[in-house]
Every structure is written in structure tokens, then in C-alpha cells.
N, C-alpha and C positions, 0 to 999 in steps of 0.2 A: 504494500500500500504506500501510496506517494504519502510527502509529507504533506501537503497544500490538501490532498482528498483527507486523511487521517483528522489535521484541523476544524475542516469543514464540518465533520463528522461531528465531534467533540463539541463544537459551536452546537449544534445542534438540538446535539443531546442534551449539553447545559441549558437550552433555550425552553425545552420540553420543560426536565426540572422542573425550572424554577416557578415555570407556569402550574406545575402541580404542586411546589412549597407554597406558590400563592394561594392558592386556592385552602389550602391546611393554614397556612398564615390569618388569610379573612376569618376563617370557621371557627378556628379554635378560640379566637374571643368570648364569640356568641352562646358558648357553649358555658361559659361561666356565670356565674351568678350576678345579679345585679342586672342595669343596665344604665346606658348612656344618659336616657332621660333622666333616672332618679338621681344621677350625680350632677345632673345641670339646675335639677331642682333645690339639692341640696336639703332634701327631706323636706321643704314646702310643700305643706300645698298648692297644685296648678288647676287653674279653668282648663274645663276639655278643651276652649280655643288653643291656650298656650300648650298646653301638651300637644297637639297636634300639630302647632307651627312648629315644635320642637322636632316634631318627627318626619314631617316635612324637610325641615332642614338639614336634616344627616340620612334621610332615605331609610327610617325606621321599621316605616310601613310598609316596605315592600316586601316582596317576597325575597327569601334569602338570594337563588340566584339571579336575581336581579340586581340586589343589591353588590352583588359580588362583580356581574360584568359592568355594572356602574361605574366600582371603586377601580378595575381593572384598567378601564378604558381611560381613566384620571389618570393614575398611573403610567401608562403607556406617555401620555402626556406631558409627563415630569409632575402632574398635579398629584398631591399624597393627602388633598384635601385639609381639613380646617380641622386644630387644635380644640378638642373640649374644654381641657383646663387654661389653655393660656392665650383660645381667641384669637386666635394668629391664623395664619400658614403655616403647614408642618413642613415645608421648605424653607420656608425662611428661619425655623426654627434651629433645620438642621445644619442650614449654611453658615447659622453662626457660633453654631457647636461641634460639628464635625470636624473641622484644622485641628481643635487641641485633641481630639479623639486619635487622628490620624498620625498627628506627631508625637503623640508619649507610646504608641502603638511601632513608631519607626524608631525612636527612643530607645524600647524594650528590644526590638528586634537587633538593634543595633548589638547591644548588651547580652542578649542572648547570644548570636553567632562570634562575637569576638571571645567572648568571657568560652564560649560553650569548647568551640572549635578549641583552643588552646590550650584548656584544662583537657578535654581527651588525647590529644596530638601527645602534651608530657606524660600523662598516665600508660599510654601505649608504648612509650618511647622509654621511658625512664623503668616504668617495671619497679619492682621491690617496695620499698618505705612508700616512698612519693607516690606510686599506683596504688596502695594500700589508704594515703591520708584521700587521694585525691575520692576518691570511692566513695569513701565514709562521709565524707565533706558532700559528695556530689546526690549520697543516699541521705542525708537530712537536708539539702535543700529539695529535693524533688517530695518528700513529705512534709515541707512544711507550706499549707497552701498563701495566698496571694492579700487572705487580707490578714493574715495571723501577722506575715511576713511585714504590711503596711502599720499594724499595731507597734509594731517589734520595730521599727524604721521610725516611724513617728515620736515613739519615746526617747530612743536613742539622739538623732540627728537632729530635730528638729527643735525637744522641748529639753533632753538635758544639756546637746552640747550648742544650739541654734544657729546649725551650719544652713541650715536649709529652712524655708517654710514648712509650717504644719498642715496649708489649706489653701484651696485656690488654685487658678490658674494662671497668674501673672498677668501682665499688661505688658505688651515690646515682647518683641522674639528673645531677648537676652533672660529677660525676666523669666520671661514663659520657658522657657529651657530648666533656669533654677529651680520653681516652680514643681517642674513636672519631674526633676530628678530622679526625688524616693520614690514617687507613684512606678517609674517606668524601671526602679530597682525592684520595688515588690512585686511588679507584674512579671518581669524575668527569671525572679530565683528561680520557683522549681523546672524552669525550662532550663535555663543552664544547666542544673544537674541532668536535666534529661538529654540533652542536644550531646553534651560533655559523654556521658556513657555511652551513648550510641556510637557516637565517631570513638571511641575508644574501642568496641567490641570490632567494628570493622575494620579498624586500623590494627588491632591484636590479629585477627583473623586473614586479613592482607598479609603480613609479615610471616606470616606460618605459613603460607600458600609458595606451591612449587616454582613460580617464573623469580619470587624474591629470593629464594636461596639460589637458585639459577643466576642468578645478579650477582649475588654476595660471589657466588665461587666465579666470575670472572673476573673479579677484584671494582667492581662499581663502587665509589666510596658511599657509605653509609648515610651522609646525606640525602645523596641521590636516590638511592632504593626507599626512604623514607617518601621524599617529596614525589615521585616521578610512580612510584610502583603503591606504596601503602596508601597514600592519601591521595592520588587520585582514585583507583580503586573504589575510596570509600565515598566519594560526591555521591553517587547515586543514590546510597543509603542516607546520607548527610542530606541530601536536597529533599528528601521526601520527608524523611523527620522536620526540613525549614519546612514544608510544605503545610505539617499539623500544628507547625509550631506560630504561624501569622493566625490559621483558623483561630486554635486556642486563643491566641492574647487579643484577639476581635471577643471573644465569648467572654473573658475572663477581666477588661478594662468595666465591667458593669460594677465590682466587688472593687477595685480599688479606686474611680473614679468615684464611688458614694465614701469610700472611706477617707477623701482629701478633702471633699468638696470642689471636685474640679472644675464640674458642670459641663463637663461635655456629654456624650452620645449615651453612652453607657448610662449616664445618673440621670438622666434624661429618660431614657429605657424603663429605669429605677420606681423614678417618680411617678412617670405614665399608667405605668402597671397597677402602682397600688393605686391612682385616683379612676384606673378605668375608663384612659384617655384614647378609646379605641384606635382611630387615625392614626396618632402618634406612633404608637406600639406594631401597628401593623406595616407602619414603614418603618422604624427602622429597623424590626426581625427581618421582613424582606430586604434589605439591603444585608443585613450581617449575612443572609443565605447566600446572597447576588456575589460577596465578597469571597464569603467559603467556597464555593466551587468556581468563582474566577482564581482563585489561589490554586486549585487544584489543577484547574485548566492548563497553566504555565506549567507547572510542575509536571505533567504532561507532555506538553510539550519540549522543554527543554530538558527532560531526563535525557532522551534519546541522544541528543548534542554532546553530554558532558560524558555521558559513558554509552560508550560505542556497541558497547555488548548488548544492551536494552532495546529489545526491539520498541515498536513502535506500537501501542496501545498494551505495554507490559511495566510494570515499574520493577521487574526482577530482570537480572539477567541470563541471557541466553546459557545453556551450559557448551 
């Protein structure tokens, strides 16, 4: 299969998808208790007028799929419809909450693959003491979850030694950077320990493999057999763990964006949920989905590029 057909393919099927997560994205609202009107009411009493303009106005009364290829065809449009709680556009909501979402999100990721990659690379490389602390070190970061980790950050950094803010998201790029520091430390740890083990098992596992000893006994110095045979090798397995590793800290900026007070996408998500902000909610889970399997998409796509062995719709390699 060409690469341009395989794509196409891929497109494709993500397109299906998403169109069937939408569809479970609208429903599963509905399916909760409560509903839109009695949170607009705010436990008043309404004239049957007002509750019917009310229902008029978010398309209560219809019939469910009705109201679904309504919200859909909005959608399709860029429109994500109008905010319950905040009266607004849920676009303009998100365009001015989504940058800090998106940058403490590139932040973590940043953090993850440098922190990750170089703690497995010495662990594989060094063996003995060092592969033994680094383990132990990389097995209590991957159990310690994201907002324990932001509790455990916030005491530390912020309130006993006030290297960092406690809350917020700054003002200025500079600021917002400081800011977002500990949020996009505590969103990282336990992926570091995780990204860090895995590049280590396939870089242990490359080095035991027969074309490295094949290396070693034509005298390749031992740099080389690391960089060129062990850790390229391991991209394939390294890229698809990055691959769970953006999904995850999209899922997981919900828990430490309410624990800063950042106010972006995530706390946003937070808030929407408990007040029953149906619009709100319903976009930005379809976006977190749109986001997930566009992540996956690439990863997809460029497995094949970085390790040659991986055919094309396989994320294993050929034997």
C-alpha cells in the first residue's frame, strides 16, 4: 500500500470516528440527571412562557436526533453554540482558554521526553547502582498520580521556599511560562517515569540483540553501537509510548489545571461538568477526542519513516 493511499485511509477512518464519538459525546449528557433548564432556573420558579422560550432557545424540545444533527451541523461550522453558565460563545470561551491549555500541555511534553528519554538512555547504558536508583526513582514517580504530585509541588516550591507561584496563569509569555512551571512538573512526573522505563527496556533489549554484538566484534566504538544500533532501534517503541503520552496529559491537564487555578480548558471542562453547562462540555470532550486520535494519526504515520522495519498500518515490526 502507497503511503498517500494508507493516509487517505487513516483520514478517513478518523473522520468516521469521530463522527460516532460525537454522536456518544451529545448522548451521554442527556443521559444524566438534571437538566439545562432547571440550572438556568436556578431552582425558581418559571411561567410555562419562560420555560418554553428557554427551551426554544437550546433546542430542548426536540427530539433527540434532531437535536443532535442541529448541534452537529453548528459544529461542522466552527459554531459549538452558546455557554449556559457564562452566556457567551463556547468559542470564544475556548479561544481564550485554550493557548494556556496548549502551552503547559507542550511545557509537560517538553519535560517528559527530555527528562524521560535520558533517564532510560543512563539506566540502559550504565546498568548496576545507577539502573537500580534510576528504576526505583522512575517506579515512585509513575505511582505517584498528577494532583498528589501538584499538592506535593505547591507546598514545596511555591508556599515554603516561593520560587514559583501557587495559582494562576500569569499575564506576558514570560510570566505565563513561570506560572505554568509546577502545573506542567506535576502533569509530567509519572510520565517521565513511564516514557524513562520504556526507552530503557528497548534500549536493554536492542543491546542484547544479535547485529549489536555483530558491531561490538568488528571493533565499532561503543558510542556508536549505542546511538546508531540501540536507540535508534528503540524510536518506534519511544514514539508510540510519545504517542499515549500527549493523549494522556490532554486527559490528565483537567486535575492539575483545577489544582493551580489556571483556568484554562481543563478547569473549564471542571467547572462545566459540575454546573451542567451542556455546550460547553460537549465541545471540549469532542475536541480532547479530535486531539486523541489526531495524535495517533501522526504517530501513524511517521512510525513507518523513523523505523524502517514497521510496515505501514502496523506499529510493530516486521520480523
Amino acid at each position: 500500500m502507497s503511503f498517500t493511499r494508507f493516509a487517505a485511509r487513516r483520514v478517513a477512518e478518523m473522520a468516521a470516528t469521530l463522527l460516532a464519538a460525537s454522536f456518544v459525546v451529545f448522548g451521554a449528557l442527556y443521559l444524566a440527571p438534571g437538566s439545562p433548564a432547571s440550572f438556568l432556573l436556578s431552582g425558581r420558579s418559571a411561567s410555562p412562557e419562560a420555560l418554553a422560550a428557554i427551551n426554544a432557545q437550546y433546542h430542548l424540545d426536540d427530539p433527540f436526533l434532531v437535536r443532535y444533527a442541529h448541534w452537529l451541523g453548528d459544529v461542522v461550522r466552527g459554531d459549538f453554540g452558546r455557554s449556559i453558565t457564562y452566556r457567551t460563545d463556547v468559542s470564544r470561551l475556548l479561544a481564550d482558554r485554550l493557548p494556556t491549555t496548549l502551552l503547559l500541555v507542550a511545557m509537560a511534553l517538553v519535560v517528559v521526553v527530555v527528562v524521560g528519554l535520558v533517564l532510560g538512555w543512563i539506566s540502559a547504558v550504565r546498568g548496576g547502582a545507577t539502573d537500580s536508583t534510576i528504576l526505583v526513582g522512575t517506579a515512585l514517580a509513575v505511582g505517584t498520580p498528577s494532583f498528589v504530585a501538584a499538592v506535593l509541588l505547591q507546598a514545596l516550591f511555591a508556599v515554603e521556599l516561593g520560587w514559583f507561584p501557587s495559582s494562576g496563569g500569569g499575564e506576558g509569555f514570560l510570566d505565563r511560562l513561570r506560572h505554568l512551571t509546577l502545573p506542567a512538573i506535576a502533569l509530567a512526573l509519572f510520565l517521565i517515569g513511564m516514557l524513562a522505563r520504556v526507552t530503557r527496556s528497548a534500549m536493554v533489549e536492542a543491546l542484547d540483540s544479535e547485529h549489536v554484538t555483530v558491531a561490538r566484534s568488528r571493533g565499532v566504538p561503543e558510542g556508536q553501537v549505542v546511538r546508531r544500533h540501540a536507540f535508534r532501534n528503540s524510536l518506534g517503541t519511544v514514539l508510540t509510548t510519545g504517542g499515549l503520552t500527549v493523549s494522556t496529559l490532554l486527559v490528565c491537564t483537567i486535575l492539575v489545571e483545577t489544582a493551580f487555578s489556571i483556568g484554562g480548558v481543563g478547569q473549564l471542562l471542571e467547572l462545566s461538568t459540575t454546573t451542567k453547562d451542556f455546550p460547553t462540555v460537549q465541545a471540549i470532550s469532542l475536541i480532547i477526542v479530535a486531539l486523541f486520535m489526531a495524535v495517533n494519526l501522526i504517530v501513524d504515520l511517521v512510525l513507518p519513516l523513523v523505523d524502517p522495519r514497521v510496515t505501514l498500518g502496523s506499529r510493530s515490526p516486521s520480523p
